[in-house]
N, C-alpha and C positions, 0 to 999 in steps of 0.2 A: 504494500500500500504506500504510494506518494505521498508525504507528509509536507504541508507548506503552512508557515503561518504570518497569521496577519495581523497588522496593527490597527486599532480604531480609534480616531481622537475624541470617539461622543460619549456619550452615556453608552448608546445602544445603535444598533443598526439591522433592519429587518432582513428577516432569511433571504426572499430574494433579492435584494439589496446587494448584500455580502457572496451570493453567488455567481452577481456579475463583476464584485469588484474584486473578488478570488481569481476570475479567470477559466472559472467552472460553466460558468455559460457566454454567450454572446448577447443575448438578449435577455430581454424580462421578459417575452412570452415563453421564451424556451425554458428559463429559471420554473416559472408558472406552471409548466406541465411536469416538470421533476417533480418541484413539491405536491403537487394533486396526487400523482402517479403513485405518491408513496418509496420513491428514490434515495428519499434523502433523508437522513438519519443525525440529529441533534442530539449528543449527549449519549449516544449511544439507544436512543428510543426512535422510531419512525416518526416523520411530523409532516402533516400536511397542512398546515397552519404558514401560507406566503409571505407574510405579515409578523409572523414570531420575532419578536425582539432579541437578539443575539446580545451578551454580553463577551466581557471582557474574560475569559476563562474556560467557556462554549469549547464546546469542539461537535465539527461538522462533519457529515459524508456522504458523499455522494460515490458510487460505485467503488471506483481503487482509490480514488483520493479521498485526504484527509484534512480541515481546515481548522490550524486550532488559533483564536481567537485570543490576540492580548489586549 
């Protein structure tokens, strides 16, 4: 599994958000159907929630990669 991590300078940043600014998608329609689809895995739980508030400690996944949130 690819492991990359990212920095955020907010509070918070929403799951599709952070999956176009990971590099994980191109767009936010495409972002939009991983999370529906059930793809994408927050904390180690599935989330279809596009809109999930990511913090600073989060870790993301989507297939082989891995996004851990500082």
């Amino acid at each position: 599994m690819e492991t990359s991590k990212v920095k955020i300078t907010t509070e918070f940043i929403k799951l599709d958000q952070l999956l176009k600014f990971a590099g994980l998608c191109d767009t936010g329609g495409f972002a939009k159907e991983l999370v529906q689809q059930g793809q994408v895995r927050v904390n180690g739980e599935t989330c279809t929630m596009r809109g999930k508030k990511i913090r600073p400690g989060d870790v993301v996944e989507v297939d082989k990669f891995r996004v851990e949130v500082e």
